[in-house]
N, CA, C and O atoms as a Tinker XYZ file with bonds, in Angstrom:
   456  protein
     1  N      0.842000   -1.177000    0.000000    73     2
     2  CA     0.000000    0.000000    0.000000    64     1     3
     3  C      0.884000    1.235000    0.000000    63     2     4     5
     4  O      1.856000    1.287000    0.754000    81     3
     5  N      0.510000    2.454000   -1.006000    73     3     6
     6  CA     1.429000    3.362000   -1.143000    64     5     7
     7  C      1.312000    4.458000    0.102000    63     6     8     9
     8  O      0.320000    4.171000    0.772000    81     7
     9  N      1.815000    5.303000    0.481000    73     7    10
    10  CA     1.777000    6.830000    1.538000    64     9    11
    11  C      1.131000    7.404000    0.464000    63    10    12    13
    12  O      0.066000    7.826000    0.915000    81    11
    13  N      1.202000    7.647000   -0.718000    73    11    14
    14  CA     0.562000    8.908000   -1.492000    64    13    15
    15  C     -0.511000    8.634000   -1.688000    63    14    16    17
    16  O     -1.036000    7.522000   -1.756000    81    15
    17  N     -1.229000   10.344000   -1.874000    73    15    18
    18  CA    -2.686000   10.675000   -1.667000    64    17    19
    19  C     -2.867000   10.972000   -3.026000    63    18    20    21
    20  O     -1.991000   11.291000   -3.829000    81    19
    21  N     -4.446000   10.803000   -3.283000    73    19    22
    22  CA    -5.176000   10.849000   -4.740000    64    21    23
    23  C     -4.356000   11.899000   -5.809000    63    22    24    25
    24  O     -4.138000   11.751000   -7.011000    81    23
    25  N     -3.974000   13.061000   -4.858000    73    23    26
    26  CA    -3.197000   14.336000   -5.874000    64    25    27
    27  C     -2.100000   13.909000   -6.478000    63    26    28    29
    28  O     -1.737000   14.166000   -7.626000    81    27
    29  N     -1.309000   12.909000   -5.264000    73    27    30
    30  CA     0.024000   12.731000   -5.576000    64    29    31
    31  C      0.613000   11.855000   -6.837000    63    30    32    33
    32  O      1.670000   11.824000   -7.467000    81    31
    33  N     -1.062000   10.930000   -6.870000    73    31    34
    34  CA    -0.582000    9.996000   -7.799000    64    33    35
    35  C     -1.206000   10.184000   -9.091000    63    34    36    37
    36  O     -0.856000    9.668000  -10.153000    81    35
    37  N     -2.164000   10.976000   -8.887000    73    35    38
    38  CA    -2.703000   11.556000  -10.172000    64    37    39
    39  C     -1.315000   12.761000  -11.048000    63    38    40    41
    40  O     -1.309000   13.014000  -12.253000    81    39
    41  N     -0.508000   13.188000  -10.233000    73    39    42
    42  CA     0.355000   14.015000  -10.315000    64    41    43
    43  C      1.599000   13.226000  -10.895000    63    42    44    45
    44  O      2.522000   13.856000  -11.410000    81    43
    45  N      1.617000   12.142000  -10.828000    73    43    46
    46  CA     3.139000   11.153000  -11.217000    64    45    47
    47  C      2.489000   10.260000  -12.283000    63    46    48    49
    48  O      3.184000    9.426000  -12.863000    81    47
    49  N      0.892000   10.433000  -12.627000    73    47    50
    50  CA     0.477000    9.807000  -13.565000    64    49    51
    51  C      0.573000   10.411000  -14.543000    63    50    52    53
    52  O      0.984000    9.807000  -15.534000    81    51
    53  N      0.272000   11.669000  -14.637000    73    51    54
    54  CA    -0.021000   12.434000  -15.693000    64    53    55
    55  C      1.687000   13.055000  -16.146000    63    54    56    57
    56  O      2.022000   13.073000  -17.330000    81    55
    57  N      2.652000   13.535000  -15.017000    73    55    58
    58  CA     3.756000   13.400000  -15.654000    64    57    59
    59  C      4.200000   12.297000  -16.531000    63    58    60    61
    60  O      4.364000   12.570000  -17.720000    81    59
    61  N      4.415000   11.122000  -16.132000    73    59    62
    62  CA     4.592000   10.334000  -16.647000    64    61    63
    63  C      3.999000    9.670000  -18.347000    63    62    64    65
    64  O      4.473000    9.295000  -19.419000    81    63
    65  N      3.049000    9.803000  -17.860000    73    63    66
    66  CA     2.061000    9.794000  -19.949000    64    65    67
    67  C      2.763000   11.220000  -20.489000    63    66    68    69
    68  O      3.302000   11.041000  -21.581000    81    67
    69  N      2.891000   12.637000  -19.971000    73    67    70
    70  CA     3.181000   13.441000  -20.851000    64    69    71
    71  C      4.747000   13.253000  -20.846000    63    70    72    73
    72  O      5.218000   13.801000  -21.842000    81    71
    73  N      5.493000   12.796000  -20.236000    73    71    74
    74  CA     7.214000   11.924000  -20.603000    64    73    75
    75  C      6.817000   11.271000  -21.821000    63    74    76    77
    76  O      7.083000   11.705000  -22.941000    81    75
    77  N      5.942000    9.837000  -21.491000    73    75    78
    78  CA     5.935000    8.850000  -22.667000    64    77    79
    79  C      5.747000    9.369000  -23.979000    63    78    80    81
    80  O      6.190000    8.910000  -25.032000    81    79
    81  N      5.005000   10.426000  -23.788000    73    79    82
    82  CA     4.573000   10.962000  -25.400000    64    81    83
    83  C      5.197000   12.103000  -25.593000    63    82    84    85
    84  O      4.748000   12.910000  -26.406000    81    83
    85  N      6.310000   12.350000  -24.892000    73    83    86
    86  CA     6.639000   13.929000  -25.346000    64    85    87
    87  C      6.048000   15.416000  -25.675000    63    86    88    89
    88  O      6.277000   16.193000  -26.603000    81    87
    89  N      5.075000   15.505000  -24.379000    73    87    90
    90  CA     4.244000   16.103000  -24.154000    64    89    91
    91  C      5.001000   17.195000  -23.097000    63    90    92    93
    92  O      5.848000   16.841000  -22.277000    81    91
    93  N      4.586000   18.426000  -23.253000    73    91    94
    94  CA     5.186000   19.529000  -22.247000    64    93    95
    95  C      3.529000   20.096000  -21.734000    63    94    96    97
    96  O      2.423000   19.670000  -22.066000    81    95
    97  N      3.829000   20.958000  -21.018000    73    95    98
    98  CA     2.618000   21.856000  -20.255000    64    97    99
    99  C      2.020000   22.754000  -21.567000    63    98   100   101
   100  O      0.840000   22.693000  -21.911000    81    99
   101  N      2.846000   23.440000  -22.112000    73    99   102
   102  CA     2.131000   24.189000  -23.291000    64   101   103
   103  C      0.869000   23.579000  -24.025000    63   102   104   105
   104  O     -0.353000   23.721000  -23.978000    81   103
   105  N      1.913000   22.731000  -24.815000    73   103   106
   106  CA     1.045000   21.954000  -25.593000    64   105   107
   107  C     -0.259000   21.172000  -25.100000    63   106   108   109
   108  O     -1.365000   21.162000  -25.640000    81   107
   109  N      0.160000   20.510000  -23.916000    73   107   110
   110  CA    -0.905000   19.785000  -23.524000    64   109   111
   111  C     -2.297000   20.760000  -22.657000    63   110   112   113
   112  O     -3.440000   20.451000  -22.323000    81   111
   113  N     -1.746000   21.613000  -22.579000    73   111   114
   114  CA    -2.961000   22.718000  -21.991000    64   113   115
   115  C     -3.454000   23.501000  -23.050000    63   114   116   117
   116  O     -4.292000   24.360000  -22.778000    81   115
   117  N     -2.963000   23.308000  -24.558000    73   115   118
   118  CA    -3.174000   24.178000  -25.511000    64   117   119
   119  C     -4.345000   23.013000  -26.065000    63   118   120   121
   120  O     -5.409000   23.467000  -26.487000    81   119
   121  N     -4.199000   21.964000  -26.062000    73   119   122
   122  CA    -4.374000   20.925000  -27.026000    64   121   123
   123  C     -5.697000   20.979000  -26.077000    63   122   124   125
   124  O     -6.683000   21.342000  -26.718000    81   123
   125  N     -5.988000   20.672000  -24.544000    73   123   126
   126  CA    -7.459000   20.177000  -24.372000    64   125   127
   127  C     -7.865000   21.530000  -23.647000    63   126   128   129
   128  O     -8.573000   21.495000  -22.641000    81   127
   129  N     -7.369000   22.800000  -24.216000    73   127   130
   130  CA    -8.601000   23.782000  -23.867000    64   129   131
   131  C     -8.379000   24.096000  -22.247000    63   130   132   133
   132  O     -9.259000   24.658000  -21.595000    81   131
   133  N     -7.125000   23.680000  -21.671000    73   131   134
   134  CA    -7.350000   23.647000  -19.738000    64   133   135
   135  C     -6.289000   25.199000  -20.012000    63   134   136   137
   136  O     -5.624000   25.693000  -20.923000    81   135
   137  N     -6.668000   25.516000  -18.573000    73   135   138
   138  CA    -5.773000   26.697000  -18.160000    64   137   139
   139  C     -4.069000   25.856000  -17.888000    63   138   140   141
   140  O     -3.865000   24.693000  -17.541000    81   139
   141  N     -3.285000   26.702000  -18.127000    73   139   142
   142  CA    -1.824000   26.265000  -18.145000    64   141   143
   143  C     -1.619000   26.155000  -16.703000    63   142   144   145
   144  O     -0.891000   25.228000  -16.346000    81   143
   145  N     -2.123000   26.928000  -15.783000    73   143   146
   146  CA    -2.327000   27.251000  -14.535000    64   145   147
   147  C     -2.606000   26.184000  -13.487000    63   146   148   149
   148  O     -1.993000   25.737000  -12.517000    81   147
   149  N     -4.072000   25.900000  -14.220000    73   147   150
   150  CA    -4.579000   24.397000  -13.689000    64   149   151
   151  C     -4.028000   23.356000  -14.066000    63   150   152   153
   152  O     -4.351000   22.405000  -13.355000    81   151
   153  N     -3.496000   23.161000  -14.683000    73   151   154
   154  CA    -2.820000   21.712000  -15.492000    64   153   155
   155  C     -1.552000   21.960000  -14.488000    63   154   156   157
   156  O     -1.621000   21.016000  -13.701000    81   155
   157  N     -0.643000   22.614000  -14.200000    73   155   158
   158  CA     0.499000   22.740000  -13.502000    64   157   159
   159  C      0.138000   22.436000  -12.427000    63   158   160   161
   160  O      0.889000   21.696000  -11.789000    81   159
   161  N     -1.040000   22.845000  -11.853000    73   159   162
   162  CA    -1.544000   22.610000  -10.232000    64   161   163
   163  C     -1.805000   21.080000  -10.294000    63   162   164   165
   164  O     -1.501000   20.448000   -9.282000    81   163
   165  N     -2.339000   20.388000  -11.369000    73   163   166
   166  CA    -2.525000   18.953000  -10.750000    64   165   167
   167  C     -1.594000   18.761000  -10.968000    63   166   168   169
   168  O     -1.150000   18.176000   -9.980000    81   167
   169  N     -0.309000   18.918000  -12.197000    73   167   170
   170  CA     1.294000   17.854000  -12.686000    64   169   171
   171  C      1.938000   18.106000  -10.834000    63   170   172   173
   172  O      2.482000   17.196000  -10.208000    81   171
   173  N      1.692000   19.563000  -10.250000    73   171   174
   174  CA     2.153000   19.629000   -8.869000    64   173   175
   175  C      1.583000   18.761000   -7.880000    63   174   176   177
   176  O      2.329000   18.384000   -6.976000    81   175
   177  N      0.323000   18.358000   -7.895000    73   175   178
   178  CA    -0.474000   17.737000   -6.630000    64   177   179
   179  C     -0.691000   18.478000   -6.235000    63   178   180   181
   180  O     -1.112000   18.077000   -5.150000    81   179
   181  N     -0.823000   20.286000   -6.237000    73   179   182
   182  CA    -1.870000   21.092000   -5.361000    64   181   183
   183  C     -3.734000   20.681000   -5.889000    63   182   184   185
   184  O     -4.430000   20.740000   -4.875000    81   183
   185  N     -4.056000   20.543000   -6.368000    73   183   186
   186  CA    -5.183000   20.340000   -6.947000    64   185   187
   187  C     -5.622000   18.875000   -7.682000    63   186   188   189
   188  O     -4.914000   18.261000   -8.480000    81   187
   189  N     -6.387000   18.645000   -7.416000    73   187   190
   190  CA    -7.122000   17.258000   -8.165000    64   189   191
   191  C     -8.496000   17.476000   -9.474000    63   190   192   193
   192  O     -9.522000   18.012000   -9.053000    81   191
   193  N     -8.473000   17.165000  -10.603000    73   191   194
   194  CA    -9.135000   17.651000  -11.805000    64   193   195
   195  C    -10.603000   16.711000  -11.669000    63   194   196   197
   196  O    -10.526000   15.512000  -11.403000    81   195
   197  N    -11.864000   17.356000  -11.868000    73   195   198
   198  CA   -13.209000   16.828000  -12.172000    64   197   199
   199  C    -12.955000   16.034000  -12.671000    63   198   200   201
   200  O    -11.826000   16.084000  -13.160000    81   199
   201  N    -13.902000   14.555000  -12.957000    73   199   202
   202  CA   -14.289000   13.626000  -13.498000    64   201   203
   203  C    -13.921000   13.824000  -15.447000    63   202   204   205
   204  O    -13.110000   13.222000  -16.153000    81   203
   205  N    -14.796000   14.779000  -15.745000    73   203   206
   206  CA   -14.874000   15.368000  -16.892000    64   205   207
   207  C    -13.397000   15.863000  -17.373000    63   206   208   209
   208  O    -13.112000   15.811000  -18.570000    81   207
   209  N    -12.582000   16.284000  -16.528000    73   207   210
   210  CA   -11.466000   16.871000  -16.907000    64   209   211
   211  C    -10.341000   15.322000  -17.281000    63   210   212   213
   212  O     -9.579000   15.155000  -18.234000    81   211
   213  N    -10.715000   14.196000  -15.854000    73   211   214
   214  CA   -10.126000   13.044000  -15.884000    64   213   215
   215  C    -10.186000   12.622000  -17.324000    63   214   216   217
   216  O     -9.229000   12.418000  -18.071000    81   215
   217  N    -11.698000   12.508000  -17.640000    73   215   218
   218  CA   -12.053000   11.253000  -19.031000    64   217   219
   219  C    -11.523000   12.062000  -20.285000    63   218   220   221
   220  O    -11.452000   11.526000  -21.391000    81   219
   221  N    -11.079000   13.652000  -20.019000    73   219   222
   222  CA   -10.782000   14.087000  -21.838000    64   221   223
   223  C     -9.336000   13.652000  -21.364000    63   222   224   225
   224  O     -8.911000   12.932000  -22.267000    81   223
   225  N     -8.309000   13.765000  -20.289000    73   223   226
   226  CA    -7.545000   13.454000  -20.023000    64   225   227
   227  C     -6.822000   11.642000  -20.889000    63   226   228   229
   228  O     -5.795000   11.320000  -21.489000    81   227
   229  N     -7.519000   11.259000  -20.651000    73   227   230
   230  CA    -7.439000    9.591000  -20.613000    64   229   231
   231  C     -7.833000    9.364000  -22.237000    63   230   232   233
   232  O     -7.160000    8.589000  -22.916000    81   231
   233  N     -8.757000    9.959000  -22.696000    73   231   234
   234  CA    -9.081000   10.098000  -24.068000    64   233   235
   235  C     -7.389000   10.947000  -25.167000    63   234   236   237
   236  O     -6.584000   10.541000  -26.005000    81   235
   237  N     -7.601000   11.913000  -24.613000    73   235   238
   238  CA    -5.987000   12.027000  -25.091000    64   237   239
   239  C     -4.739000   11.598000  -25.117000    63   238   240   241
   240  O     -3.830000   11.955000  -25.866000    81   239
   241  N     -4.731000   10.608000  -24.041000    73   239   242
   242  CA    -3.324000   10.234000  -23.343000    64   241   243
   243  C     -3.854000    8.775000  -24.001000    63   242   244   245
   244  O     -2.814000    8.123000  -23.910000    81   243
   245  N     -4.740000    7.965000  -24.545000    73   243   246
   246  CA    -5.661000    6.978000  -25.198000    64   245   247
   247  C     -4.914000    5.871000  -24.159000    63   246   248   249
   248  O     -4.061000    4.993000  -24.287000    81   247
   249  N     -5.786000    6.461000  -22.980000    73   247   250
   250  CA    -5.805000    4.907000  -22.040000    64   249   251
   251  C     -6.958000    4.927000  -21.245000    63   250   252   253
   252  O     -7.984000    5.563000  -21.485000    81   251
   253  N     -6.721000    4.138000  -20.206000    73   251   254
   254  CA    -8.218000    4.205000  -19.568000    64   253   255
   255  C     -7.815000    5.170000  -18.234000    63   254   256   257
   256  O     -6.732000    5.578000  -17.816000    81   255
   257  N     -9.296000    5.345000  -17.741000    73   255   258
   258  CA    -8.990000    6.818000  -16.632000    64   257   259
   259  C     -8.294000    6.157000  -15.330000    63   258   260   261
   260  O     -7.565000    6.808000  -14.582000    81   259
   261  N     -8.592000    4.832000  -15.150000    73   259   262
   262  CA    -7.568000    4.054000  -14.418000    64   261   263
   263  C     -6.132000    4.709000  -14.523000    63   262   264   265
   264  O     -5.831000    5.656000  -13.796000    81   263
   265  N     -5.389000    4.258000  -15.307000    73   263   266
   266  CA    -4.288000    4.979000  -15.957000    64   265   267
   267  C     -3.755000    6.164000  -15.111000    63   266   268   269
   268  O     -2.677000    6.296000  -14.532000    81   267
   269  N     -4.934000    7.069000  -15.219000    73   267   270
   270  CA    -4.675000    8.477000  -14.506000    64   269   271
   271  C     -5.027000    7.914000  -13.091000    63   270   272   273
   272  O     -4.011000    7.750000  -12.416000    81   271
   273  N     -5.766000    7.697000  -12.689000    73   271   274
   274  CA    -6.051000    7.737000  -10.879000    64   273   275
   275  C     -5.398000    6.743000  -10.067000    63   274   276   277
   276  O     -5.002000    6.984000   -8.927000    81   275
   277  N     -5.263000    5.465000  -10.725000    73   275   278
   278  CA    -4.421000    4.541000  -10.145000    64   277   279
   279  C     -3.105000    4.598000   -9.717000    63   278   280   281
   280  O     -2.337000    5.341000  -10.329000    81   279
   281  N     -2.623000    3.813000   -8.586000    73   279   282
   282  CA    -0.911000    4.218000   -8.400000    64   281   283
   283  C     -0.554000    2.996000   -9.750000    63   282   284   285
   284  O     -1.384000    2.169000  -10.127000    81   283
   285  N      0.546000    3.103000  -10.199000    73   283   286
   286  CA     0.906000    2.600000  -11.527000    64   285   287
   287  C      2.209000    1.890000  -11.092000    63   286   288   289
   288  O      2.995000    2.502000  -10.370000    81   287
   289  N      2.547000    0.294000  -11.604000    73   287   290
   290  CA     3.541000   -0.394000  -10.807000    64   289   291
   291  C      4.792000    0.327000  -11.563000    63   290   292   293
   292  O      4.931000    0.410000  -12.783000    81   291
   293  N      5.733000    0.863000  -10.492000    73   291   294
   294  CA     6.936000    1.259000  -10.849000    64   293   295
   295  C      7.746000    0.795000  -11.844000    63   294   296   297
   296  O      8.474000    1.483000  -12.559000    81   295
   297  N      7.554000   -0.794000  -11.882000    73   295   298
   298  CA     8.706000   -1.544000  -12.768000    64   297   299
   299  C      8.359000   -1.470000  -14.035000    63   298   300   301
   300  O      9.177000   -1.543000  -14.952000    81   299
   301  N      6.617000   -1.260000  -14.252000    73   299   302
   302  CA     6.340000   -1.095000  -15.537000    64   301   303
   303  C      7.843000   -0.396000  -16.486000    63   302   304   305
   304  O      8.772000    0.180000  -15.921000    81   303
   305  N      7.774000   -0.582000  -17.676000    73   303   306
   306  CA     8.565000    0.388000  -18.708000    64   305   307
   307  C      7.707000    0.726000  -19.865000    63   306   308   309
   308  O      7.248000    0.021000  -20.763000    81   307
   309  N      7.642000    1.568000  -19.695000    73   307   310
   310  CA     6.995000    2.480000  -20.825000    64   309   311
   311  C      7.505000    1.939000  -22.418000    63   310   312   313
   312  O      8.724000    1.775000  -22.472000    81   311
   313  N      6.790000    1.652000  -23.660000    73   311   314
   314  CA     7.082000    1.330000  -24.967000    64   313   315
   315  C      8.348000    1.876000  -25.189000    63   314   316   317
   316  O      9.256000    1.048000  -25.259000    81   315
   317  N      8.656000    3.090000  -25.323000    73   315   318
   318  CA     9.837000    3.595000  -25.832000    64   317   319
   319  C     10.897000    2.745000  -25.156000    63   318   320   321
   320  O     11.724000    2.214000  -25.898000    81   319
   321  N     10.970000    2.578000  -24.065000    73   319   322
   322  CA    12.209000    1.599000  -23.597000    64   321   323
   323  C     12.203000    0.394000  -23.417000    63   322   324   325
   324  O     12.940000   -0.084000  -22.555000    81   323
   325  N     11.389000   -0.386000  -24.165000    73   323   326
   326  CA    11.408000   -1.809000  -24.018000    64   325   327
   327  C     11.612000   -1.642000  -25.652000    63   326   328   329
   328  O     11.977000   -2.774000  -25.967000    81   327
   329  N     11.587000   -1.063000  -26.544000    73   327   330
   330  CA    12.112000   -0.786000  -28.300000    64   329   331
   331  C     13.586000   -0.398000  -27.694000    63   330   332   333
   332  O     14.489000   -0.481000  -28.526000    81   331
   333  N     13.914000   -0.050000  -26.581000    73   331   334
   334  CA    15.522000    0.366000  -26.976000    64   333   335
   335  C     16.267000   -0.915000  -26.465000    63   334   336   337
   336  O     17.266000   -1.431000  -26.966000    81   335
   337  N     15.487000   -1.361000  -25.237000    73   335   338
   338  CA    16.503000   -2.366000  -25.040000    64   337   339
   339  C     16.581000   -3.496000  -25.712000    63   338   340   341
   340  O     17.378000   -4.403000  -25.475000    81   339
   341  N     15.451000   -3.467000  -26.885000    73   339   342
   342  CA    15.465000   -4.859000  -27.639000    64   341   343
   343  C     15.583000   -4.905000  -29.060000    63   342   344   345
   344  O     15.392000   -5.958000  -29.669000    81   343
   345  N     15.906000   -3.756000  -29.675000    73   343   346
   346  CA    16.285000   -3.396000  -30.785000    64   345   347
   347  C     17.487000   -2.876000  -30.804000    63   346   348   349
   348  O     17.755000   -2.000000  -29.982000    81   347
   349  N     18.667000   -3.402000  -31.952000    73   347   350
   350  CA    20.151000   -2.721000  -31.814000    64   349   351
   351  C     19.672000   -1.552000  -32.869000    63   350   352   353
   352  O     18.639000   -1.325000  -33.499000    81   351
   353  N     21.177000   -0.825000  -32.710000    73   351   354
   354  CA    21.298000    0.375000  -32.908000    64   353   355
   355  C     21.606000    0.385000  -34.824000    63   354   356   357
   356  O     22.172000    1.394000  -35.246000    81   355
   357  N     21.321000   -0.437000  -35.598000    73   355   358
   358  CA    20.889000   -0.435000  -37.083000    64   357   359
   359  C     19.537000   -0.432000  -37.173000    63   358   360   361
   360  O     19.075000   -0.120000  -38.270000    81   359
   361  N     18.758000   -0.709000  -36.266000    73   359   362
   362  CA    17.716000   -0.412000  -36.801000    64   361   363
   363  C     16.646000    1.034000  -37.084000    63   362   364   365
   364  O     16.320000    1.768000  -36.151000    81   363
   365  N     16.272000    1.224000  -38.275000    73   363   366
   366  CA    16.020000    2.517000  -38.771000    64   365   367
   367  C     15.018000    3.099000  -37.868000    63   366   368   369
   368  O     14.186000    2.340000  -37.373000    81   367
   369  N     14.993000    4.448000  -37.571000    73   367   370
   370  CA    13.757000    5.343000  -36.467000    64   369   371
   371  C     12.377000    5.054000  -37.174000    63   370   372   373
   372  O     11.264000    4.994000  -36.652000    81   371
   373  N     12.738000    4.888000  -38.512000    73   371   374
   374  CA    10.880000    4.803000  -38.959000    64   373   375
   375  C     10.706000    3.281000  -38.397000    63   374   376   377
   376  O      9.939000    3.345000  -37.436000    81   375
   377  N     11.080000    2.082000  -38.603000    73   375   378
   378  CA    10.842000    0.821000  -37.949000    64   377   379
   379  C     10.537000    1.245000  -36.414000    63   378   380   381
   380  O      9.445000    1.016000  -35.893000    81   379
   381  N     11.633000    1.901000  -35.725000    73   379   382
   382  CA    10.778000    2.020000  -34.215000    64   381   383
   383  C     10.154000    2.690000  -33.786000    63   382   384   385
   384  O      9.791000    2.773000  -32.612000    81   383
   385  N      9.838000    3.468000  -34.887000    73   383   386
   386  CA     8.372000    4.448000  -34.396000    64   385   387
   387  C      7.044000    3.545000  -35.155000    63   386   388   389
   388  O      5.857000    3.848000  -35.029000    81   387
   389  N      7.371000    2.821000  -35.653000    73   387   390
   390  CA     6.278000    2.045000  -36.161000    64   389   391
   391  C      5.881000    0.783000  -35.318000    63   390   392   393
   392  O      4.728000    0.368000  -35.433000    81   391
   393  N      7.081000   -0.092000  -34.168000    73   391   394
   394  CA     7.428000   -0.758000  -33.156000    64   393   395
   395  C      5.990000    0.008000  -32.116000    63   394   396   397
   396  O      4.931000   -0.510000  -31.762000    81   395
   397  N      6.561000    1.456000  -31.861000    73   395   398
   398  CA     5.998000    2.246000  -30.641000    64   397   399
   399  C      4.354000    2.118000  -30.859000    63   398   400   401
   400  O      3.554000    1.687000  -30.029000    81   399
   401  N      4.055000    2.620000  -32.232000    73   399   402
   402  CA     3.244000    2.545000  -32.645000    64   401   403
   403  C      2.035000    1.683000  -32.077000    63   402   404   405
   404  O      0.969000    1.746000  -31.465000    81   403
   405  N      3.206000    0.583000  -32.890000    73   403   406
   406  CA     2.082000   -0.611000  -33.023000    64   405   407
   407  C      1.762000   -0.947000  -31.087000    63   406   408   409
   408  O      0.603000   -1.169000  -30.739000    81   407
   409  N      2.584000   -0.940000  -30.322000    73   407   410
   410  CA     2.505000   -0.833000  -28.686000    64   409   411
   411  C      1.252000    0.100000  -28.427000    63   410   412   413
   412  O      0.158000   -0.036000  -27.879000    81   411
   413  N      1.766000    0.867000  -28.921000    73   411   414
   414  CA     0.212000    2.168000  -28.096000    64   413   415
   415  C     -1.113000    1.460000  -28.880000    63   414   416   417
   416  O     -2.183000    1.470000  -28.272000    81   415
   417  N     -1.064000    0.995000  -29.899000    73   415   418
   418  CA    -2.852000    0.862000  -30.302000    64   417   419
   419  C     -2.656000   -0.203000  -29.958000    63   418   420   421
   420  O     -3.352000   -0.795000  -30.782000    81   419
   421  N     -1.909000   -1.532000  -28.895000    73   419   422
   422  CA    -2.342000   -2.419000  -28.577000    64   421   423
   423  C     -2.941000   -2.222000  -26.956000    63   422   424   425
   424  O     -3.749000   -2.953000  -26.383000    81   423
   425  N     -2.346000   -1.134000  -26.487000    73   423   426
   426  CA    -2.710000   -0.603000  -25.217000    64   425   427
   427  C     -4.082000    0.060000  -25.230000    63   426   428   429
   428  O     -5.022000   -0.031000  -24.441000    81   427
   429  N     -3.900000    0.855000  -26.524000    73   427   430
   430  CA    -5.516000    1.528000  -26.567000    64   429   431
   431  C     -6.615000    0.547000  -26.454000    63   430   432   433
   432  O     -7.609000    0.599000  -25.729000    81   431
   433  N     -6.133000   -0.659000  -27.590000    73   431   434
   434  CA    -7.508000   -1.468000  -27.729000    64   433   435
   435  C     -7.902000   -2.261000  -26.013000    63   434   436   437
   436  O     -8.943000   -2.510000  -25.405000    81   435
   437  N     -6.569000   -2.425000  -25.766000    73   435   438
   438  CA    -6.500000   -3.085000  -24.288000    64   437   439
   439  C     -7.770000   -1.852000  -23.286000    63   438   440   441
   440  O     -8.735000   -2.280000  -22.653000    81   439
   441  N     -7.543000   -0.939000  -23.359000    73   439   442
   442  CA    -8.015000    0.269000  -22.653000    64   441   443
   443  C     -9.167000    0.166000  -22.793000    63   442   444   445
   444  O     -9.851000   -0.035000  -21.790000    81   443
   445  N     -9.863000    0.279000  -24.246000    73   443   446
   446  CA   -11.274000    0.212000  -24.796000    64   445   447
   447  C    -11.989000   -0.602000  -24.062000    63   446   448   449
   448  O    -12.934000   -0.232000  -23.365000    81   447
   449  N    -11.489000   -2.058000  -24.195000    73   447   450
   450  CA   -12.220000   -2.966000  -23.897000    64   449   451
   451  C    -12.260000   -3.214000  -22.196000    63   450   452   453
   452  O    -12.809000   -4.210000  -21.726000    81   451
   453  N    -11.898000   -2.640000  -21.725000    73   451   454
   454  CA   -11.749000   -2.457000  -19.686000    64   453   455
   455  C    -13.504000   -1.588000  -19.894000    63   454   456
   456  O    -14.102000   -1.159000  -18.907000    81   455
């Protein structure tokens, strides 16, 4: 059982998806319409986001809202680094962005169907 509270982990969730996708505060507060303000307050854990704010959240980040509210097992590795450690270094960026690819719409469909 973790010490952190709903903010904290909603706060290491949402960093974390905007790491995986190369996502900054700009963009991602530009992209769903939120104040830059508020989006910084939850990536901080001062604040926790409505339901409504959760599901466009999870819809963008294309996982389930689990995803966001859940504590998330540490050891997981995110797509991008399970393509580095298992692909050598000839293989072309369009092959492993097509690798990554194909990972995220197997996660999405995984997501859908929860």
């Amino acid at each position: 059982m973790s010490a952190l509270g709903n903010k904290e982990i909603m706060a290491k969730n949402i960093q974390r998806l905007m790491k995986s996708k190369g996502i900054d505060r700009n963009k991602m507060s530009d992209d769903l319409n939120i104040k830059y303000t508020t989006l910084t307050a939850w990536i901080k854990g001062d604040s926790y986001p409505r339901i409504d704010k959760i599901e466009l959240m999870a819809r963008y980040f294309g996982v389930s809202k689990s995803d966001l509210v859940e504590e998330q097992n540490q050891n997981r590795n995110e797509p991008a680094d399970l393509v580095a450690a298992h692909i050598d270094e000839d293989t072309p960026d369009e092959e492993k962005e097509q690798i990554i690819n194909f990972i995220e719409n197997l996660k999405k469909a995984r997501s859908n169907n929860e």
